[in-house]
Backbone as CSV, one residue per row, in Angstrom:
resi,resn,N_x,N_y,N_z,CA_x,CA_y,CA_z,C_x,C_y,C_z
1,UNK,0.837,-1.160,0.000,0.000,0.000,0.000,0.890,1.234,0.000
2,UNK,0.602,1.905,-0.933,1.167,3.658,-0.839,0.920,4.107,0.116
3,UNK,2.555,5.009,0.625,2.175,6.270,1.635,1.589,7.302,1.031
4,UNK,0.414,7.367,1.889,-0.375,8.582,1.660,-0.377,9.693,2.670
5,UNK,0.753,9.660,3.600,1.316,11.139,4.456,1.304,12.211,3.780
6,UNK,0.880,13.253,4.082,1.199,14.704,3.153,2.653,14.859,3.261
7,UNK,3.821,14.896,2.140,5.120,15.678,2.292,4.879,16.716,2.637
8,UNK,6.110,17.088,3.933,5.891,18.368,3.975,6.450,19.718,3.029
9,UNK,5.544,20.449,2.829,5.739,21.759,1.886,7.195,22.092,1.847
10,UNK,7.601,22.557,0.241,8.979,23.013,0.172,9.127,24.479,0.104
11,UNK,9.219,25.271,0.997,9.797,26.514,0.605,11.188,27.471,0.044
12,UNK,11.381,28.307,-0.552,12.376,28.373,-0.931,13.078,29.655,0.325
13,UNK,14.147,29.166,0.172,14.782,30.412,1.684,14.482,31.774,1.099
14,UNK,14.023,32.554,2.062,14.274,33.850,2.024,15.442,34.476,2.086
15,UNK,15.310,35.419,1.248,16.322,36.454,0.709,17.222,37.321,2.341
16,UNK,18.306,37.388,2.439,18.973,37.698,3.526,19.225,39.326,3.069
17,UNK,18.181,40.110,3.838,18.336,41.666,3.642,19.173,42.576,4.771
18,UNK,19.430,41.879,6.089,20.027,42.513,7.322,18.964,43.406,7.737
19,UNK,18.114,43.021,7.500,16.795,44.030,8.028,16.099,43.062,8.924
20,UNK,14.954,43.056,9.315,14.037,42.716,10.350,13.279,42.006,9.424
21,UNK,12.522,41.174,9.692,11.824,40.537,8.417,10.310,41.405,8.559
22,UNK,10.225,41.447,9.518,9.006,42.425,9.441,9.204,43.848,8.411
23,UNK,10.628,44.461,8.777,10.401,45.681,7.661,10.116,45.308,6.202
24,UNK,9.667,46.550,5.549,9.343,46.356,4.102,10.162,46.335,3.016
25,UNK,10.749,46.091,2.052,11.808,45.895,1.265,11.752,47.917,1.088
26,UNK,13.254,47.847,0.477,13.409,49.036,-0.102,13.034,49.850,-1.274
27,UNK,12.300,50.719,-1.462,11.522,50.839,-2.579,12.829,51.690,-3.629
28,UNK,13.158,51.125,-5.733,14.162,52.154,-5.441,13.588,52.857,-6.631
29,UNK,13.972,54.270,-6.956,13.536,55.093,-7.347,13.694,54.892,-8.942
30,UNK,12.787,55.141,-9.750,13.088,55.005,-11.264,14.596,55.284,-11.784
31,UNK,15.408,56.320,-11.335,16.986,56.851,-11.776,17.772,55.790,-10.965
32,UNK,17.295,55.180,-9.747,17.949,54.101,-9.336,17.913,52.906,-10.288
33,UNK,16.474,52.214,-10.459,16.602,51.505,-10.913,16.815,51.118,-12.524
34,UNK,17.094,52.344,-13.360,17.752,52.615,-14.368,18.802,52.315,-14.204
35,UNK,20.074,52.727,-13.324,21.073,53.072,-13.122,21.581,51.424,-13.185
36,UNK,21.014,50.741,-12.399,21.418,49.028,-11.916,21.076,48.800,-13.798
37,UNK,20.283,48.680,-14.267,19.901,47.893,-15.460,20.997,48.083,-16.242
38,UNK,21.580,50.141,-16.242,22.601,50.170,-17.103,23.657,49.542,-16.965
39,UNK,24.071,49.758,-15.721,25.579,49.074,-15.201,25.530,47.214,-15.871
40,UNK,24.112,46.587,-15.715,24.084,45.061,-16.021,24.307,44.982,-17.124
41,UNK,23.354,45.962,-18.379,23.805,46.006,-19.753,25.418,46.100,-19.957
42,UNK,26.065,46.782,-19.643,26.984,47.152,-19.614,27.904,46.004,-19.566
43,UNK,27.611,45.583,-17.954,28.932,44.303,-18.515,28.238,43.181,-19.352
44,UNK,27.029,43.578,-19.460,26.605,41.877,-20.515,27.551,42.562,-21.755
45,UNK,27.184,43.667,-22.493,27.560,43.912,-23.623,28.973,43.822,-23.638
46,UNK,29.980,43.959,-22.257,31.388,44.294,-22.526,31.906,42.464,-22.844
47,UNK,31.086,41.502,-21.771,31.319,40.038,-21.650,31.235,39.721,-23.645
48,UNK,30.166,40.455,-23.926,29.748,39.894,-25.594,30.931,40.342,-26.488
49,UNK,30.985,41.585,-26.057,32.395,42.223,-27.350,34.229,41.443,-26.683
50,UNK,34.288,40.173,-25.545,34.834,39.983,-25.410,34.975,39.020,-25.714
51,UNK,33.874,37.987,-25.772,33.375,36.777,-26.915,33.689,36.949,-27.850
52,UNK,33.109,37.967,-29.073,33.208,38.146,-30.432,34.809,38.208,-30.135
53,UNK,35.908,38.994,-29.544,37.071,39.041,-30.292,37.662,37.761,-29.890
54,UNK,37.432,37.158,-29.186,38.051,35.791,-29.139,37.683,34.738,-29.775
55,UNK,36.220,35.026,-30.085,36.144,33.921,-31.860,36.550,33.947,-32.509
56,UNK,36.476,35.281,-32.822,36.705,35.411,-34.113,37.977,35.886,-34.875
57,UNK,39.575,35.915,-33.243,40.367,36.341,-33.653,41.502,35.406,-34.403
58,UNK,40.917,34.121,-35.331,41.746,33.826,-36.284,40.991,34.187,-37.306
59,UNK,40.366,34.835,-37.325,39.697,35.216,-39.084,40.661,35.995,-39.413
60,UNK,41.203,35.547,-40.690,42.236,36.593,-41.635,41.193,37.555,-41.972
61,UNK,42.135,39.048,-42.028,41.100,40.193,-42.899,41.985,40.861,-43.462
62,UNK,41.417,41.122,-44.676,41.948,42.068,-45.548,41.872,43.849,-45.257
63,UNK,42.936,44.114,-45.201,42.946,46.109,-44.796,41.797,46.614,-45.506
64,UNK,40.644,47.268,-45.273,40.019,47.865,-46.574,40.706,49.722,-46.767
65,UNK,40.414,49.984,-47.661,41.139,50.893,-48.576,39.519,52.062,-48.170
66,UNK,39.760,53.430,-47.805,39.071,54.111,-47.078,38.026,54.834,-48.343
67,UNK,39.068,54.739,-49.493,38.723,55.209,-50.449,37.848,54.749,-51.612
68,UNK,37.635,53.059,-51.255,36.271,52.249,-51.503,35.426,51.825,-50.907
69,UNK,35.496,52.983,-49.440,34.413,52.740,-48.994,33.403,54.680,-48.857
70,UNK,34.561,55.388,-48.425,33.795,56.585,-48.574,33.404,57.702,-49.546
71,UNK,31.963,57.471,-49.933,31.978,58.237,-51.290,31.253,59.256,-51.025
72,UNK,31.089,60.240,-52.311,29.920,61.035,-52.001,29.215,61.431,-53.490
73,UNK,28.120,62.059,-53.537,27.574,62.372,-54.668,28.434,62.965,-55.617
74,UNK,28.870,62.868,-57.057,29.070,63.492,-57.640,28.488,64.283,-58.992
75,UNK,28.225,65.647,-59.378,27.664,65.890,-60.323,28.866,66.774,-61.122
76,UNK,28.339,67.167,-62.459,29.037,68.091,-62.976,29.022,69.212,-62.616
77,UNK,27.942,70.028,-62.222,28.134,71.192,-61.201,28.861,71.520,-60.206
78,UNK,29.230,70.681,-59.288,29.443,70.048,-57.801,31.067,70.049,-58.522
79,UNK,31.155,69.539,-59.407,32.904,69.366,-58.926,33.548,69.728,-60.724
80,UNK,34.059,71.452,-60.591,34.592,71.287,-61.518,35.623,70.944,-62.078
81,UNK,36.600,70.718,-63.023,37.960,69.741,-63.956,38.995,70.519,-62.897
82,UNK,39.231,69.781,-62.104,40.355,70.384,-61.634,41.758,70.990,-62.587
83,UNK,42.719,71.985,-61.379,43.649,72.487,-62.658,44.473,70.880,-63.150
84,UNK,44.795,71.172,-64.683,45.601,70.076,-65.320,46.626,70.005,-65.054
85,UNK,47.152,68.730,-64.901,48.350,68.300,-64.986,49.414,69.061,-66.148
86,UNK,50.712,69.574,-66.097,51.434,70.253,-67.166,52.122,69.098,-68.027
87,UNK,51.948,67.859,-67.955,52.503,66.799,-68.734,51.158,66.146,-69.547
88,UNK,51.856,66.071,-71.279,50.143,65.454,-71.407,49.947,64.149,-71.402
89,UNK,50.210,62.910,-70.822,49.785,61.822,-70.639,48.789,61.949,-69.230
90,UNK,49.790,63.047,-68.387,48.868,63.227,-66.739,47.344,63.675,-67.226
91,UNK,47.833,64.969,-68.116,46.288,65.743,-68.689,45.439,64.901,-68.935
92,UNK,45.471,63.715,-69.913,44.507,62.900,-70.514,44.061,62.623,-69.645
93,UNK,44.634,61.582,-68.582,43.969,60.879,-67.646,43.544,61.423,-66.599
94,UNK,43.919,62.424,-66.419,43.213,63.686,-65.250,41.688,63.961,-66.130
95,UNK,41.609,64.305,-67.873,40.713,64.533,-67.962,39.634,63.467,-68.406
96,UNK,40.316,61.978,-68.295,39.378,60.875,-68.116,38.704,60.457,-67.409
97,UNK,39.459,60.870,-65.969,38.970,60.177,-64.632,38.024,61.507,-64.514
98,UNK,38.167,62.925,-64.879,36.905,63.748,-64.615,35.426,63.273,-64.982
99,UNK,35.943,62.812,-66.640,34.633,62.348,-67.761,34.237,61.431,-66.940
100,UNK,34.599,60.154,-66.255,33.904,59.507,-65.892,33.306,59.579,-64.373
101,UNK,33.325,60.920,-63.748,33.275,61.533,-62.517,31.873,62.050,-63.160
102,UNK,31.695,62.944,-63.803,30.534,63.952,-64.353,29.915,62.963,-65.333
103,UNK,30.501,62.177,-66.158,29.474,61.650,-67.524,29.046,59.824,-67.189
104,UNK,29.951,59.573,-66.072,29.423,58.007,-65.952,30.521,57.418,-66.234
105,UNK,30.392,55.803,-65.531,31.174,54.896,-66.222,29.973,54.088,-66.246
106,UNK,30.840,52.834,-66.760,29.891,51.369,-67.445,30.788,50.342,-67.984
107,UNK,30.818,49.011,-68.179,31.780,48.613,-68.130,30.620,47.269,-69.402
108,UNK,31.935,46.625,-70.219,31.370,46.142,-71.120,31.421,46.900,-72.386
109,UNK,31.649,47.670,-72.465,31.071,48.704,-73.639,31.962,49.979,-73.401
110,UNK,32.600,50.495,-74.661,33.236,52.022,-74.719,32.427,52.821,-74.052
111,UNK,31.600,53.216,-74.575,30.576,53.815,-74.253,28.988,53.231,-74.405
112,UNK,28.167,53.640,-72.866,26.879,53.066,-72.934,25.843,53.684,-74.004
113,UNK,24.228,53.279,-73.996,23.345,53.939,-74.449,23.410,55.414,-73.653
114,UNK,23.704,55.712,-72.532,23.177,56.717,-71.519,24.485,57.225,-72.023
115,UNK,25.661,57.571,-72.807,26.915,58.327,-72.947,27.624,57.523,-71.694
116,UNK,27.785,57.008,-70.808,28.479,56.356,-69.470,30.111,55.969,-70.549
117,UNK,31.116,55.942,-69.863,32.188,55.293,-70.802,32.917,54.448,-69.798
118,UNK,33.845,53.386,-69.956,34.678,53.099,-69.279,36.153,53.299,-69.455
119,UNK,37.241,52.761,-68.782,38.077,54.042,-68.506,38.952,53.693,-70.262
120,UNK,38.795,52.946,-71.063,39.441,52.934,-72.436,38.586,53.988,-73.303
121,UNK,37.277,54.218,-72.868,36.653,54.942,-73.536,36.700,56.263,-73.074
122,UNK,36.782,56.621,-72.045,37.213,57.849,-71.383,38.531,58.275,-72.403
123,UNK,39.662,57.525,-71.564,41.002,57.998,-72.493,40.481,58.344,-73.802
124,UNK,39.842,57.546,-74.720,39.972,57.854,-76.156,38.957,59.268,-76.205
125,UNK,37.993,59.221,-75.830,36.891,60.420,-75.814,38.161,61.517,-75.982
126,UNK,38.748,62.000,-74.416,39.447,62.909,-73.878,40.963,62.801,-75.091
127,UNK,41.524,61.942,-75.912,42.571,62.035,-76.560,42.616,62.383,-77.834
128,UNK,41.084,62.987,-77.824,41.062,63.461,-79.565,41.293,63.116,-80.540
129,UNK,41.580,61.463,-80.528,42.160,61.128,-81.800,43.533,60.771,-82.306
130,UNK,44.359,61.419,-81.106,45.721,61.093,-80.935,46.030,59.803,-80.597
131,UNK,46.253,58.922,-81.457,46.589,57.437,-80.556,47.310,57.108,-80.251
132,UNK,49.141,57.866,-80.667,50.274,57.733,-79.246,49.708,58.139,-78.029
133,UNK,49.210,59.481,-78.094,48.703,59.596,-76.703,47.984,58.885,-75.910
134,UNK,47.094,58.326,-76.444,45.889,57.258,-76.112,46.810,56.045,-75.616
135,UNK,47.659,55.214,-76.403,48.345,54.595,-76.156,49.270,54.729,-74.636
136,UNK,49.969,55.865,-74.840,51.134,56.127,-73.768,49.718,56.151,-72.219
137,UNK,48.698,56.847,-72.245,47.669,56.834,-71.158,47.339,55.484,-70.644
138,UNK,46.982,54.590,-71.787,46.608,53.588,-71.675,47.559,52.960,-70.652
139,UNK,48.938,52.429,-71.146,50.262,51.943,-70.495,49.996,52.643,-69.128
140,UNK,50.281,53.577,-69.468,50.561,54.073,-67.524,49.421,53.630,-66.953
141,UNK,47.753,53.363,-67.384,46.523,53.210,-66.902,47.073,51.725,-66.169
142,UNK,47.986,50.861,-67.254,47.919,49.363,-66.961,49.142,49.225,-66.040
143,UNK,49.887,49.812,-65.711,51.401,50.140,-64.776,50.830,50.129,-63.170
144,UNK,49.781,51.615,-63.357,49.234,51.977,-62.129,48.280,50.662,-61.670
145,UNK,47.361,50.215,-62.195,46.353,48.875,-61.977,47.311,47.977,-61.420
146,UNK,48.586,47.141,-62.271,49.659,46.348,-62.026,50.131,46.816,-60.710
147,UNK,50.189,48.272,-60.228,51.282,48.713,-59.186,50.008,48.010,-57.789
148,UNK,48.885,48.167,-57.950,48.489,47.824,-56.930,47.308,46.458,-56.917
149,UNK,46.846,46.256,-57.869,46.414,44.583,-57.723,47.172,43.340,-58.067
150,UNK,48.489,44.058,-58.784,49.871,42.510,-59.513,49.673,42.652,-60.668
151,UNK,50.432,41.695,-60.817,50.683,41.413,-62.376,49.417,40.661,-63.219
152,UNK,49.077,39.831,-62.374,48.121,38.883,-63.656,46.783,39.957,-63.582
153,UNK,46.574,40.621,-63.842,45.477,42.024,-64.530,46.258,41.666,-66.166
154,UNK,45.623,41.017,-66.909,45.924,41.162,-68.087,45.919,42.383,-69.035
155,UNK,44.676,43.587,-68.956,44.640,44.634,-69.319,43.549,45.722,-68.876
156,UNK,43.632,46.945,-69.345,42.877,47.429,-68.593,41.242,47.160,-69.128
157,UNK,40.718,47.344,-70.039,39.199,46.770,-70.462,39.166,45.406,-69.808
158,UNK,39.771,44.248,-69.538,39.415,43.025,-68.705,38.970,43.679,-67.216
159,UNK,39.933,44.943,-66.442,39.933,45.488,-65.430,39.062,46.140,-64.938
160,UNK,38.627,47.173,-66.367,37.660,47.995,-66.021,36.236,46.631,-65.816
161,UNK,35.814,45.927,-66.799,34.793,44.931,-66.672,34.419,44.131,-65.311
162,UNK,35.561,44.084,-64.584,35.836,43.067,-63.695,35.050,43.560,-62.497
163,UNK,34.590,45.028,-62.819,34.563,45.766,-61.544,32.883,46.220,-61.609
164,UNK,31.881,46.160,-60.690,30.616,46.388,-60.190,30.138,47.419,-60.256
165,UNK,30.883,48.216,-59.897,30.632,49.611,-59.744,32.038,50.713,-60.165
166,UNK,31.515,51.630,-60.344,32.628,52.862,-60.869,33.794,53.325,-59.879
167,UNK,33.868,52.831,-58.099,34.614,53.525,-57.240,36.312,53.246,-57.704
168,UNK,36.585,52.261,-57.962,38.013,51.305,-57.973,38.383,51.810,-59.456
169,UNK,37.548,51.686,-60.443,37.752,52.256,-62.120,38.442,53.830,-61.738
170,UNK,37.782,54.636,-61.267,37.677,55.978,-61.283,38.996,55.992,-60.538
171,UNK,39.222,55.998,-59.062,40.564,56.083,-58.565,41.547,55.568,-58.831
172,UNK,41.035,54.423,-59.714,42.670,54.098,-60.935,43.298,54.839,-61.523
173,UNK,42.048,55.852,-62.387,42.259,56.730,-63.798,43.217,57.726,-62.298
174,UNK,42.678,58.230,-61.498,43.347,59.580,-60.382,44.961,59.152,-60.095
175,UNK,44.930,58.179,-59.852,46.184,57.403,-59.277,47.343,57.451,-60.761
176,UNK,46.726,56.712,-62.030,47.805,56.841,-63.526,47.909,58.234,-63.382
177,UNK,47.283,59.074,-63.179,47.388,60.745,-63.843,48.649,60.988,-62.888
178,UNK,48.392,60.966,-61.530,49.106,61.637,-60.994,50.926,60.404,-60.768
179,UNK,50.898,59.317,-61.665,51.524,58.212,-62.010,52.703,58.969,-62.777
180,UNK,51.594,59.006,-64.092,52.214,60.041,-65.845,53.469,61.276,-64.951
181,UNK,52.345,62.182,-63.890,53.248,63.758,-64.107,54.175,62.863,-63.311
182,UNK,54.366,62.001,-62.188,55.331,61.881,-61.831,57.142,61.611,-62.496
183,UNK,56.698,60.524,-63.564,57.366,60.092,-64.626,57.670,61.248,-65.489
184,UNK,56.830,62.479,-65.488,56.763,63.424,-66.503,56.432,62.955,-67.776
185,UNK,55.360,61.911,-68.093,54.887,61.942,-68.895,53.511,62.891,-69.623
């Protein structure tokens, strides 16, 4: 036959306040009890950002470059041809990387339906027809690309294509110009 004794009831201990048990707990004031929540956030969030760097501190990362990430609007109003370079290979490509600042780039194509060019079509637009010049721009275009992604960039139209958006095209063309006057081309 089962015991059928009542167990006796489990209570859980009371909280040890150094008070009288008769007094009433402490009531605490809204800026108080803000104050406790912040301080708890606080180290939860500091415990979390101390987690994340210890996970995650064998992930290799690549430096990012400040200059593909911060942009800003550009129009033709907004930013006029800066002064030229006094060498004319710098000129061209100073005034390529403008064209494609004010008129667009696009990639695939010399130039889009919308006038957009990419940076072979820029150079030629801006070289009038001159095709040493076009040429000598070009070279330094593919020197400067080479100086900072390597060697296997086969050319610059594979380069310009390769790329999503206009930020990396455009500060190429800035980078050859100021490449050229260095060389004094």
């Amino acid at each position: 036959m089962p015991d059928t004794t009542p167990s006796p009831a489990i209570h859980p201990p009371a909280p040890a306040t150094g008070q009288a048990d008769s007094a009433p707990p402490a009531v605490l004031t809204l800026e108080e009890r803000l104050a406790l929540v912040n301080m708890e956030m606080t180290a939860r969030l500091n415990e979390a950002a101390l987690a994340h760097a210890v996970n995650t501190a064998h992930i290799p990362i690549e430096p990012v470059d400040l200059a593909d990430v911060v942009t800003v609007p550009l129009t033709p109003t907004l930013q006029p041809p800066p002064a030229s370079y006094p060498t004319p290979v710098a000129a061209l490509l100073q005034r390529a990387h403008h064209r494609l600042l004010t008129g667009g780039w696009c990639s695939g194509a010399l130039v889009d339906e919308d006038g957009a060019h990419c940076m072979i079509g820029a150079i030629r637009a801006e070289a009038g027809g001159d095709s040493g010049l076009e040429a000598d721009a070009a070279s330094v275009l593919l020197d400067a690309i080479r100086r900072t992604f390597g060697e296997h960039v086969d050319s610059v139209p594979s380069f310009n294509d390769a790329h999503g958006s206009s930020r990396v095209p455009i500060r190429m063309l800035d980078q050859a110009a100021g490449l050229a006057d260095a060389r004094g081309l």
